[in-house]
C-alpha positions in Angstrom: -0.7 -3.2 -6.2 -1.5 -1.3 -9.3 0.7 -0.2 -11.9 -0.3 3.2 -13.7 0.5 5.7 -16.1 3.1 8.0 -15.1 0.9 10.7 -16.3 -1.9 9.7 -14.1 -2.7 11.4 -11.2 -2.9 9.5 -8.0 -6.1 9.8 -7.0 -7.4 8.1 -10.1 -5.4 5.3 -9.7 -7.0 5.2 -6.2 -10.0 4.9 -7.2 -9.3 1.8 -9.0 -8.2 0.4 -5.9 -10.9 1.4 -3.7 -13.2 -1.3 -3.5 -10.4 -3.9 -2.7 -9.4 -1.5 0.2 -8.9 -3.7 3.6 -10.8 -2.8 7.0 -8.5 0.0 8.3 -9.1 2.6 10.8 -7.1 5.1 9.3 -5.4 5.7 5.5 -2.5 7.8 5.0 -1.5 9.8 2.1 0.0 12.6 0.7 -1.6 15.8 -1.2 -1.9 14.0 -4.3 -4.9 12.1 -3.1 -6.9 15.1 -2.1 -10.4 15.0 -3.6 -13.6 15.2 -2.1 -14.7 12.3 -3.2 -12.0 10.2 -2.4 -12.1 11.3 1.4 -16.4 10.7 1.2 -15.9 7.3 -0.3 -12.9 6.0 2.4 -15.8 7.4 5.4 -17.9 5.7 3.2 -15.9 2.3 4.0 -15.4 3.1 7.8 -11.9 4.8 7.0 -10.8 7.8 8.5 -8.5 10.0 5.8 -5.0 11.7 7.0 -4.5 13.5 3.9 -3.1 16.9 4.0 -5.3 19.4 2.1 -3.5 20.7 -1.1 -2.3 24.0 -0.9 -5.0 26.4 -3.1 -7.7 24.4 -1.8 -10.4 27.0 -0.7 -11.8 25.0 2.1 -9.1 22.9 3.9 -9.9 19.9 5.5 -8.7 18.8 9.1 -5.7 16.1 9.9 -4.1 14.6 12.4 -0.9 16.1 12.3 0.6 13.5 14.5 -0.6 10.6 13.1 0.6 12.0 9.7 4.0 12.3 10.5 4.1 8.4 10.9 3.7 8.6 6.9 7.8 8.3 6.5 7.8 4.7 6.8 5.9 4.9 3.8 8.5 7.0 1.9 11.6 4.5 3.5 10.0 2.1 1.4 9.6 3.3 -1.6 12.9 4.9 -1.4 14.3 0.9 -0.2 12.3 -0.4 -3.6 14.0 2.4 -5.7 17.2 1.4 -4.0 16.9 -1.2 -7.1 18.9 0.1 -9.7 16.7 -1.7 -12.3 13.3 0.3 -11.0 14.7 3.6 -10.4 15.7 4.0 -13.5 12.8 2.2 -15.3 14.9 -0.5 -17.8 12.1 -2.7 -18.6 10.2 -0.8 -20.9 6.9 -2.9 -20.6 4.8 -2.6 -17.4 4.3 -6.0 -16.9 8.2 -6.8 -17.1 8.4 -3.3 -15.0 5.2 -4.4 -12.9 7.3 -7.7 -12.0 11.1 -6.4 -11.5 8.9 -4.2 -8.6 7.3 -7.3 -7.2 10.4 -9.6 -6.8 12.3 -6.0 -5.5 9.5 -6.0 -3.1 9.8 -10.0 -1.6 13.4 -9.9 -1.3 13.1 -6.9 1.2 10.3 -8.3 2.8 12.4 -11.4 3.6 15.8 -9.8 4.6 13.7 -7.5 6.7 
């Protein structure tokens, strides 16, 4: 996990995260991580990207459609972390204090689940 800037756009936080990217076949994400680049380096890796295309992109790239749709569980999770009174609305001042509130959110669901 990486904590960012709330400014920063996704993609650039992505692309501190690339290299420690798994083996995956496929990577979901939203319009926020449409670039180019991003989608050349994840074939790069042997990852095929179902990212939607924004929506003034000139030249729009292909999805699955179907696999994309599977991208909800995605959101019920965030939206279970944010379900943390403390995270959603962003007490903790310092990212590391923030960084860690997130963390333990994120153990206790994994165990009740």
């Amino acid at each position: 996990m990486l904590l960012t800037a709330g400014q920063v756009s996704d993609y650039k936080g992505a692309k501190r995260l690339l290299h420690r990217l798994p083996k995956a076949k496929e990577l979901l994400a939203d319009r926020g991580y449409d670039a180019d680049w991003f989608r050349a380096a994840l074939i790069k890796k042997g990852i095929v990207p179902c990212i939607p295309p924004r929506k003034r992109r000139k030249n729009p790239c292909v999805y699955d459609k179907t696999l994309y749709k599977k991208r909800h569980k995605i959101e019920n999770m965030f939206g279970r972390i944010k379900d943390w009174r403390r995270i959603a609305m962003r007490y903790d001042r310092c990212a590391h204090t923030f960084f860690s509130a997130i963390c333990i959110a994120v153990t206790v669901i994994f165990y009740l689940n």
